[in-house]
C-alpha positions in Angstrom: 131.7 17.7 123.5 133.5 15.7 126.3 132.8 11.5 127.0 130.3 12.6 129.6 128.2 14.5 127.2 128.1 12.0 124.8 127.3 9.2 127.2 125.0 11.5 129.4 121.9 9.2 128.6 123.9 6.0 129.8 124.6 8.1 133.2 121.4 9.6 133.6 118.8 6.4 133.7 115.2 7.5 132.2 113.3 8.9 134.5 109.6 8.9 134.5 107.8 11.5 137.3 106.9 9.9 141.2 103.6 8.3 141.1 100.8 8.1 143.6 102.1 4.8 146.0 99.9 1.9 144.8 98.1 1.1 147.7 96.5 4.9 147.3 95.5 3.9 143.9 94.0 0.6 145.2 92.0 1.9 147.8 90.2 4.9 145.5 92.5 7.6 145.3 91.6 8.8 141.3 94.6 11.8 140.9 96.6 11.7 138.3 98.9 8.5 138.8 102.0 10.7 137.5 103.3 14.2 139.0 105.0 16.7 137.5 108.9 16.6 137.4 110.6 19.6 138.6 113.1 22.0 137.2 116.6 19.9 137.8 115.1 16.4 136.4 112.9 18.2 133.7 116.5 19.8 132.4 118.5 16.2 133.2 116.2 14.7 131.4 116.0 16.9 128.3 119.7 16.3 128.4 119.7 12.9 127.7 118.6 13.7 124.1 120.8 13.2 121.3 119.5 15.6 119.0 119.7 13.4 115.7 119.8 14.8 112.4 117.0 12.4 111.9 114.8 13.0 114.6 112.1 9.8 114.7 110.5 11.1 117.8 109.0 13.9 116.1 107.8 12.3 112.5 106.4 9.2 114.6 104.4 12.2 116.1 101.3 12.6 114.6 101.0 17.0 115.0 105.1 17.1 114.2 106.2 18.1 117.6 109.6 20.1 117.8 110.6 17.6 120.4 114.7 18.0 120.1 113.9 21.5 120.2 111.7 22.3 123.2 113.9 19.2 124.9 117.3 21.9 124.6 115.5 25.5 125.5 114.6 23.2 128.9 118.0 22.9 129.3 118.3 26.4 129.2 115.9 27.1 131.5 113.5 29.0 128.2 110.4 27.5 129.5 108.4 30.1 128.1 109.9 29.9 124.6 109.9 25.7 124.7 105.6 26.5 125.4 105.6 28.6 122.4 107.1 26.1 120.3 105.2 23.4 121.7 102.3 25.6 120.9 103.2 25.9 117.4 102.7 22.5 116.1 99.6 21.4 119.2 96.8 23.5 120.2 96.5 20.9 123.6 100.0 19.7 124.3 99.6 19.7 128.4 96.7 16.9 127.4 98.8 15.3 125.0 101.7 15.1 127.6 99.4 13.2 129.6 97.1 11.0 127.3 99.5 9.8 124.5 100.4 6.4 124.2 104.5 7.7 123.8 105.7 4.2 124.3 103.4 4.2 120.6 104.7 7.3 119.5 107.3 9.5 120.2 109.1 7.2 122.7 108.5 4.3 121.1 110.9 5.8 117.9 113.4 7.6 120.0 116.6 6.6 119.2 117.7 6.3 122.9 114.8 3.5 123.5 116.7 0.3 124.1 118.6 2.6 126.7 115.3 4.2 128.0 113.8 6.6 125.6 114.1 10.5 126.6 111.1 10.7 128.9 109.2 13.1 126.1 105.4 13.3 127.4 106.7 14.2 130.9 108.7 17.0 129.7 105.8 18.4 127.4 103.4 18.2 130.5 106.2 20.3 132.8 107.1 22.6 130.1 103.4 23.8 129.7 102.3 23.2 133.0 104.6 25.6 134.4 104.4 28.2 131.6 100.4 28.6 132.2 101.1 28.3 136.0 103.6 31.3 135.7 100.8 33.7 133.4 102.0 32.9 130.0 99.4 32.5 127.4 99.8 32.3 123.8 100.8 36.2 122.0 98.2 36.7 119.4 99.2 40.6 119.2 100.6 40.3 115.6 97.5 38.4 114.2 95.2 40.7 111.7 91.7 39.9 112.1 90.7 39.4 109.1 86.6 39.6 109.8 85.6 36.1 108.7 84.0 33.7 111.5 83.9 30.0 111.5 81.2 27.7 113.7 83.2 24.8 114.9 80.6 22.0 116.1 82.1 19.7 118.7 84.1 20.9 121.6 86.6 17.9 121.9 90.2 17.3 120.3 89.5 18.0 117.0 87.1 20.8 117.5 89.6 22.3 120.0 92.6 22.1 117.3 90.7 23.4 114.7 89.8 26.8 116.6 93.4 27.6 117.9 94.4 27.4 114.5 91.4 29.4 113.2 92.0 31.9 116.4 95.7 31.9 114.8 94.8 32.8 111.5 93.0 36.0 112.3 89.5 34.2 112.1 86.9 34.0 114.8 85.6 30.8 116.0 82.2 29.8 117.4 82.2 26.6 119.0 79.1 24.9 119.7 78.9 21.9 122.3 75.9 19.9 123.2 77.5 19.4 126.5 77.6 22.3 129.5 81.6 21.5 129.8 84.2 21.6 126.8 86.2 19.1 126.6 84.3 15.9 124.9 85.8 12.5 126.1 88.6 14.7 127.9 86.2 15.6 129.8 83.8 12.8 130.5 85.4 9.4 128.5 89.0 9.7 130.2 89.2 9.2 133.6 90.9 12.0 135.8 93.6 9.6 136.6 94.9 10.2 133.8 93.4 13.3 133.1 92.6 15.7 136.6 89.8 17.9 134.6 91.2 21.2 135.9 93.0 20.7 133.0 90.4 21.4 130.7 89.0 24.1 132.1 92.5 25.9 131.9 92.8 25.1 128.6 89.6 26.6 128.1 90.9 30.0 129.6 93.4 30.0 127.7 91.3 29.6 124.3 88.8 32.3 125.2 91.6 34.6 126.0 92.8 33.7 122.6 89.4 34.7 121.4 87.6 31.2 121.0 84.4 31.8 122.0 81.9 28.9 123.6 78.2 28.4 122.9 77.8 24.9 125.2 74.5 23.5 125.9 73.8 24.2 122.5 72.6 21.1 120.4 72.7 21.0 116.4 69.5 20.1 115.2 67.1 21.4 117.6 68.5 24.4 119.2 70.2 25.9 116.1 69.8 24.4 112.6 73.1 24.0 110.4 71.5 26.1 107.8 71.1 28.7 110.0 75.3 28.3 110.8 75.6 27.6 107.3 74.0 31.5 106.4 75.8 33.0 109.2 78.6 31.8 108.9 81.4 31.7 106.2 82.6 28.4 106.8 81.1 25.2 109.3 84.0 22.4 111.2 82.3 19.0 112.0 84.4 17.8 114.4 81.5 15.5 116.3 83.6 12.4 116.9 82.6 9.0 117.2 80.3 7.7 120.0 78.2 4.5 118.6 80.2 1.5 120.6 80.9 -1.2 118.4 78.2 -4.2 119.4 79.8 -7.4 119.8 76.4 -8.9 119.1 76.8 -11.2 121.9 74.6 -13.7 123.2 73.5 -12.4 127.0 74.8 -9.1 126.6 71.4 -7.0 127.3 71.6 -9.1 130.8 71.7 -6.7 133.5 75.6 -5.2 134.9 76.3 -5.9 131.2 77.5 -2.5 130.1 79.4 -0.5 127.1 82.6 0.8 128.3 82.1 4.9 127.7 78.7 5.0 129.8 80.7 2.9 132.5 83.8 5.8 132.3 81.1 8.9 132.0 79.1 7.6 135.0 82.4 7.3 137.3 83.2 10.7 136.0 80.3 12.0 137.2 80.5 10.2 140.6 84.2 11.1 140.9 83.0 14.6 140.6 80.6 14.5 142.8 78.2 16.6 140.5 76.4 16.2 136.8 78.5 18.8 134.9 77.6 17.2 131.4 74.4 18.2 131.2 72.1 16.5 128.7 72.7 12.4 128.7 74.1 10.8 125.3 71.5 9.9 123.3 70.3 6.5 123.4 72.5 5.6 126.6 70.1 6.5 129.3 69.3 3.0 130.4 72.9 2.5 130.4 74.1 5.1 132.8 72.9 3.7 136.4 76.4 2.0 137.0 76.5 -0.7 140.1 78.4 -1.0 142.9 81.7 -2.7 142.0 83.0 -3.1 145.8 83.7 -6.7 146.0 82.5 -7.4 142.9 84.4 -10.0 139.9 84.4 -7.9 137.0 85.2 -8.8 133.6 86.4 -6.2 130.8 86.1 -7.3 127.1 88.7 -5.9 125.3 92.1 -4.7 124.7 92.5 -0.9 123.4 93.0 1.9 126.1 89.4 2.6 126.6 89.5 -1.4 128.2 92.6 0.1 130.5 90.4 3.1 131.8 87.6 0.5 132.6 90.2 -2.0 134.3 91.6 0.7 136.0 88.4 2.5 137.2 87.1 -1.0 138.7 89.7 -1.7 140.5 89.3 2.0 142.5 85.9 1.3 142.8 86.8 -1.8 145.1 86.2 -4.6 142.1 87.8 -7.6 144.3 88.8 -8.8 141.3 88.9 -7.7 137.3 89.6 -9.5 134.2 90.8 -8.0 131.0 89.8 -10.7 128.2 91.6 -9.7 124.9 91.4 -12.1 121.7 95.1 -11.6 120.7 98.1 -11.7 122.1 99.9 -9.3 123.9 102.4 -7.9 121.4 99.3 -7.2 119.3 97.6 -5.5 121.9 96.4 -2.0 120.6 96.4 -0.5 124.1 99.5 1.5 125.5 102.0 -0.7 127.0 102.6 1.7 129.8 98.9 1.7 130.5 98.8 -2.1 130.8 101.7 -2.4 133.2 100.0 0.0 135.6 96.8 -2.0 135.3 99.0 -4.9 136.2 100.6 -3.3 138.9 97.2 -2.0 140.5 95.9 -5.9 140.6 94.1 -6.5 136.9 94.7 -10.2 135.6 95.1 -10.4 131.9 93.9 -13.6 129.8 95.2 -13.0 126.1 93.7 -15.0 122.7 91.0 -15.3 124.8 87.3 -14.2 122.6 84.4 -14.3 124.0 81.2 -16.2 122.7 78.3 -15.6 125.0 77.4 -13.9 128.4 75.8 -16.1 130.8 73.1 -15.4 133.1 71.2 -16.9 136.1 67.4 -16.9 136.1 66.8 -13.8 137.2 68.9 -12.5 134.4 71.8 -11.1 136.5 75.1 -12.2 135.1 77.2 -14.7 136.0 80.1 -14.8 134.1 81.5 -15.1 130.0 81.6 -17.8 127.7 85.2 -17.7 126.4 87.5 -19.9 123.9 91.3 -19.8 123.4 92.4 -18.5 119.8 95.7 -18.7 118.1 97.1 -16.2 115.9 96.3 -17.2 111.9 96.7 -15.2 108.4 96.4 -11.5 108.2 92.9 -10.2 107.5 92.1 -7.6 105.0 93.8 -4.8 107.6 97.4 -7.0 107.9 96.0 -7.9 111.6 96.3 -11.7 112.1 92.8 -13.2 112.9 92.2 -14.8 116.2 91.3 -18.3 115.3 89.2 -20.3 118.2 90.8 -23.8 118.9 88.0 -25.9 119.1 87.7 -27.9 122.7 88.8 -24.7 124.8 85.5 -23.0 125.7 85.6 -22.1 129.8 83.7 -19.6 131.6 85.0 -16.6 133.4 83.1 -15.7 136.3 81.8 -12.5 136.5 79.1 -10.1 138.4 80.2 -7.3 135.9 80.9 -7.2 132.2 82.3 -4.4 130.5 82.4 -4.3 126.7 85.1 -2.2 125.4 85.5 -2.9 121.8 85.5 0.3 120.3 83.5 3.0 119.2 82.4 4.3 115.7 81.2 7.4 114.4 77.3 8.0 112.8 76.9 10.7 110.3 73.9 13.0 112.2 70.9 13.3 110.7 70.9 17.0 110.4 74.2 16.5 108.3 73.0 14.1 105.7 69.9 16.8 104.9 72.5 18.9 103.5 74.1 16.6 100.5 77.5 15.7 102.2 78.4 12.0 101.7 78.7 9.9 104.5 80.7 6.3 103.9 78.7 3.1 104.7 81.0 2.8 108.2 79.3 6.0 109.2 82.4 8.5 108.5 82.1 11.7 106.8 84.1 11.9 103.1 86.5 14.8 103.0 88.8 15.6 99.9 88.9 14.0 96.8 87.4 15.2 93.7 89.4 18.9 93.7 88.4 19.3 96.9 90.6 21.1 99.6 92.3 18.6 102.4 88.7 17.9 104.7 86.3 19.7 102.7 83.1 17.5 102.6 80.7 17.3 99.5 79.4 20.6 100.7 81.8 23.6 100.1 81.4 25.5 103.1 81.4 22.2 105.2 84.7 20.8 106.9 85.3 17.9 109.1 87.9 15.7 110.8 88.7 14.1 113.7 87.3 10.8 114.6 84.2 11.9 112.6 86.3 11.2 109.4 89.0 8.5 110.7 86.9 6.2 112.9 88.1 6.3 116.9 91.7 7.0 117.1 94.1 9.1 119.3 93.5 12.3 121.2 96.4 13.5 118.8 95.5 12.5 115.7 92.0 14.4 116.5 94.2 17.3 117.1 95.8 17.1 114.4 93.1 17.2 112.2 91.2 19.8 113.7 94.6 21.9 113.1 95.0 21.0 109.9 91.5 21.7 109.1 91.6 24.9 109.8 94.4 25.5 107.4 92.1 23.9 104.8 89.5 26.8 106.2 92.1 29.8 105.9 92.7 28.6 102.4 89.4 28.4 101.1 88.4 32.2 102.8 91.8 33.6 101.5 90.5 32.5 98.3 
């Protein structure tokens, strides 16, 4: 190998695709901020990897991505192959490509990253963007079916992963979806700047030509009964994620244009859209979902994860004249992407970190006017190794505010419907899977299977994936058996 090939990633800069010019994005333009990069960077790019005999970027990967792999059949221009192999290891890799934190992930461990890590998630977006754009699909021709079928409840990351695999392994899946759209918070929690929802509806091509089929519309507990999946079919996934928001239990927060970040991002979604392709409302959100006008509005968002950068990000293309992201900690122990953050900088948002809030404040005609906040300092770990925001007494100020957004996370509930069948639900409302002889995401119930955020709490669209895929090994197993 000459100088030049060695050094190639010193010669060639990292490279991220052109974005959508900034005053676009500040004036309401929702496309996806990045575009696709074309054949000659795509293969420059993919050159830059070093192809360790350790490579980080795919264990730091949460579904094991082939990344030096698919990164060198770019180079040789074996774009269909490089899908394959993506395919392999994620059943939604042209999502992943655009949703995952990689500056957390894959990037974040590649060994190139003090240089400019290999530009991973933009490569996995162009490989499989132009493979489905060009007619490939996945080859199931070899596959035996093998007669068993398998209802999959919940059409979002984890239900998605779990039928590909099941589809894989010769099995037939029957996914059922309150909603009239697959997708879950692809499709209504994450806006289309990130995520243009054509997206999801190819992928759901793609699955029913793999032989998923779709039952949407369909809700557990009162149109269909899960013993009535549970007797017609050989084997049930849960994969109904987590949609409780965690309640701050703020003073002032049921003042009105106080409102939990996912209605906030659903509503837009549906504006954006310009229809109601969702269907039925979440339960126990309907007085949340009449979103105000932001134009020329202060808004504040309460917290730090990504959710709190789609709200930032959506006010300030709704014409917020100004928006506030309030976080408790630091920076460096902010859990949102990095990436995600500097765009919200760039697009105007103001951060105040080890800043918590105490109270919401309201006029008397209960309208807000802005959030009781003091300034912390980082103390001793709690019982997770996070150090605790300590409040420094004297420092209370108020941020004004005509909007508050709450983003502090979201939790999952086990469904009432489930619990009438003996599986055990943990105290923080996840389903128990494993333990006790039990196969990897088998529930108390034998025929019952479940991960995803259901099982892990709210996490990454990946890790959701993951689980769902390996489920469905679990599933194969136990029907093999």
């Amino acid at each position: 190998m000459s100088k030049k090939q060695v050094f190639q990633f010193l010669e060639l800069p990292r490279q991220m695709p052109q974005r959508i010019p900034l005053e676009l994005r500040t004036s309401g333009d929702w496309g996806e901020l990045y575009g696709k990069l074309d054949k000659a960077d795509a293969q420059y790019q993919s050159g830059r990897c070093l192809d360790c005999g350790n490579p980080y970027c795919s264990w730091k990967c949460p579904v094991h991505n082939a990344i030096p792999q698919w990164l060198q059949l770019v180079q040789e221009n074996r774009i269909e192959e490089a899908a394959a192999l993506c395919h392999t290891t994620n059943p939604l890799p042209e999502v992943c490509g655009r949703v995952c934190p990689q500056d957390r992930l894959c990037e974040g461990s590649c060994t190139l990253e003090e240089f400019g890590a290999v530009t991973i998630g933009a490569v996995e977006k162009y490989i499989v963007d132009t493979a489905l754009e060009n007619g490939w699909r996945p080859d199931l021709s070899h596959v035996q079916p093998t007669g068993k079928r398998v209802a999959v409840i919940g059409a979002g990351p984890a239900g998605i992963g779990c039928a590909d695999r099941l589809a894989r392994a010769g099995i037939h899946p029957v996914v059922f979806d309150r909603y009239e759209q697959i997708g879950g918070l692809l499709q209504f929690g994450i806006p289309s700047f990130k995520l243009e929802k054509s997206i999801i509806a190819r992928r759901r091509e793609v699955l029913e030509g793999m032989g998923v089929e779709f039952r949407l519309g369909v809700e557990i507990g009162r149109d269909v009964t899960l013993a009535e999946l549970l007797e017609e079919y050989d084997a049930v996934f849960l994969g109904t994620g987590a949609y409780r928001y965690t309640d701050g239990g703020l003073p002032g927060q049921d003042l009105a244009n106080v409102l939990p970040a996912l209605p906030f991002l659903v509503q837009n979604g549906r504006i954006v859209s310009g229809n109601d392709p969702w269907g039925r409302p979440i339960a126990g959100w309907e007085d949340k979902l009449a979103v105000p006008d932001l134009h020329g509005k202060r808004v504040v968002v309460l917290g730090g994860g990504d959710t709190g950068m789609d709200c930032v990000r959506s006010a300030i293309r709704l014409g917020a004249a100004k928006v506030i992201c309030a976080y408790r900690r630091d920076e460096a122990n902010m859990p949102g992407s990095a990436r995600e953050v500097a765009n919200a900088r760039e697009e105007g948002v103001r951060f105040l970190f080890n800043r918590q809030p105490q109270a919401i404040e309201g006029d008397a005609d209960g309208n807000v006017v802005g959030v009781q906040v003091v300034e912390t300092q980082l103390g001793e770990p709690d019982e997770r190794g996070r150090q605790q925001a300590v409040p420094i007494v004297g420092s209370e100020s108020l941020l004004e505010a005509d909007v508050v957004i709450i983003a502090f996370g979201f939790s999952p509930t086990v469904p009432e419907w489930l619990a009438t069948q003996g599986v055990e639900g943990s105290p923080n409302g996840r389903i128990v899977v494993g333990g006790d002889g039990r196969l990897p995401f088998q529930t108390t119930h034998a025929k019952l299977f479940a991960g995803g955020d259901a099982v892990r709490g709210a996490d990454l669209v990946v890790t959701a994936v993951a689980e769902g895929r390996d489920a469905a090994d679990s599933i194969a197993l136990m029907l093999q058996n």
